[in-house]
FILUM-958311 format. One record per residue (C-alpha): residue in three letters; x, y, z. Coordinates in steps of 0.001 Angstrom, whole numbers, padded with zeros to 6 digits, always signed. Example, Ala and Ser with C-alpha at 12.3 -4.5 7.8 and 13.67 -1.06 7.14 Angstrom:
# FILUM-958311
ALA+012300-004500+007800/SER+013670-001060+007140/
# end
This chain:
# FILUM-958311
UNK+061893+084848+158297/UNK+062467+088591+156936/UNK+062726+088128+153158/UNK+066452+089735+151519/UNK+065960+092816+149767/UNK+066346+092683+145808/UNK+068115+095569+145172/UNK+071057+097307+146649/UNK+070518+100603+148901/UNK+070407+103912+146795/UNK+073920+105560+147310/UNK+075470+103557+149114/UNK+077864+101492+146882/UNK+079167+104178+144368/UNK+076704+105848+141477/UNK+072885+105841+141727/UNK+070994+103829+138937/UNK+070057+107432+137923/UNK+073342+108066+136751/UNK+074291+104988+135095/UNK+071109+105081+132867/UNK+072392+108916+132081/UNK+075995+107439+131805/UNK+074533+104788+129326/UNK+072875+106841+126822/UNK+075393+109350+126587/UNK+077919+105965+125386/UNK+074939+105011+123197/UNK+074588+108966+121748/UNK+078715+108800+121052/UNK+078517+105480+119755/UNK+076066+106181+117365/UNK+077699+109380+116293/UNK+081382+108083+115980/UNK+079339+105009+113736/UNK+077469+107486+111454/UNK+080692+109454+110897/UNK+082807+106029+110006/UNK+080289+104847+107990/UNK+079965+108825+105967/UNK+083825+108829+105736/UNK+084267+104950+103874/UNK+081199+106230+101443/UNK+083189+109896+100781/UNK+086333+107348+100102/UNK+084977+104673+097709/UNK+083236+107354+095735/UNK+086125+109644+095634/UNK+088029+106454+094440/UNK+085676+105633+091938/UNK+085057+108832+090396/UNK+088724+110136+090440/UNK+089747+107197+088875/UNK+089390+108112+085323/UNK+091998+105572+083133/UNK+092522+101859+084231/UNK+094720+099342+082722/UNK+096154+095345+082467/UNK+098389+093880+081348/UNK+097164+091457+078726/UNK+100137+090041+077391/UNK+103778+090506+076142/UNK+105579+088668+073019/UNK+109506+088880+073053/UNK+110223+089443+069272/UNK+113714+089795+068943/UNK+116517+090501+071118/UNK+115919+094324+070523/UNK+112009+094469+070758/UNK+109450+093280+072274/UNK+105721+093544+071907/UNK+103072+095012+074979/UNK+099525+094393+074658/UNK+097153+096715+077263/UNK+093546+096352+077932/UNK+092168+100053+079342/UNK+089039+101031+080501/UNK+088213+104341+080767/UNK+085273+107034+080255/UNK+084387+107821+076705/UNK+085440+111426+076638/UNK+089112+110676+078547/UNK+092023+110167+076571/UNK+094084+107739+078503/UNK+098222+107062+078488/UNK+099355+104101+079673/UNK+103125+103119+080253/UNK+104809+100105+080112/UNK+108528+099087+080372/UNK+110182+095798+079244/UNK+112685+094132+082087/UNK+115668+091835+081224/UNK+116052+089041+082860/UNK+117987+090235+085873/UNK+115329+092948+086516/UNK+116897+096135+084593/UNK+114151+098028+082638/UNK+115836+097443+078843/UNK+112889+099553+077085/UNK+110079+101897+078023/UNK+107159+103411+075847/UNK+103376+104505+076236/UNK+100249+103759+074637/UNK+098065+106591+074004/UNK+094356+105462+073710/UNK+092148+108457+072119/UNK+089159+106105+070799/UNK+085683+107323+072193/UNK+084803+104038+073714/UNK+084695+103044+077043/UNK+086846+099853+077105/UNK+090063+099254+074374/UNK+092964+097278+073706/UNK+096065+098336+072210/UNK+099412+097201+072085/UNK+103219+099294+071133/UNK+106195+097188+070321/UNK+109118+098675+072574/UNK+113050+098910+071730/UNK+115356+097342+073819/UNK+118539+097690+074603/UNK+119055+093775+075449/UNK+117130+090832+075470/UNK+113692+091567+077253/UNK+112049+088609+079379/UNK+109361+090499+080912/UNK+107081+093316+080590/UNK+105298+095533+083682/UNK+102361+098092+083203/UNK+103657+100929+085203/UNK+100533+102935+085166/UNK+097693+104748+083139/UNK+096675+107985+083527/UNK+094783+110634+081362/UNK+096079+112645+078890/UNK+096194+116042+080658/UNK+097554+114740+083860/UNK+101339+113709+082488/
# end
């Protein structure tokens, strides 16, 4: 009994295992190159982000003081030499900004809290940090 032969005859169904091997590490080469360039591109973005990002702030709180103020407390952090602005805006109760203001923090520290007590024009029921940013960028 003639024993079946293990492995198929060169050329005759399609590519030679020559070319596949060649085939393979040219996927392998553009894998590895498309992978080093995603991974270079997400480390360019979350630095970027980072450093870029110069004035952060929260909201901390809010106290409704009258029916023509209302009192905005912000907790920034920043880098020691920035001077950060934050603004914040006071909603009524149906969602119409009533009163807007900023908070200017100058201190040379690296995290602060500060508050401004806004004017309204009704009844505030809400406050909203709209954003901070540094001094020379308003």
């Amino acid at each position: 009994m003639a024993q079946a032969p293990t492995e198929l005859p060169e050329g005759r169904y399609g590519r030679s295992t020559s070319n596949d091997a060649r085939t393979d590490r040219r996927l392998k080469l553009v894998g590895l190159v498309l992978g080093v360039a995603l991974v270079a591109f997400v480390a360019w973005a979350g630095v970027s982000y980072i450093t870029e990002q110069r004035v952060s702030g929260e909201l901390t709180g809010f106290e409704v003081i009258s029916d023509e103020e209302i009192d905005v407390r912000v907790a920034v952090r920043k880098q020691v030499d920035a001077v950060g602005v934050c603004t914040v805006r006071a909603q009524a109760e149906d969602g119409l900004e009533v009163g807007r203001g900023q908070i200017r923090f100058d201190e040379p520290d690296d995290s602060l809290h500060g508050s401004v007590t806004l004017r309204t024009l009704e009844r505030a029921t809400s406050a909203e940090l709209t954003g901070c940013t540094t001094a020379d960028e308003d």
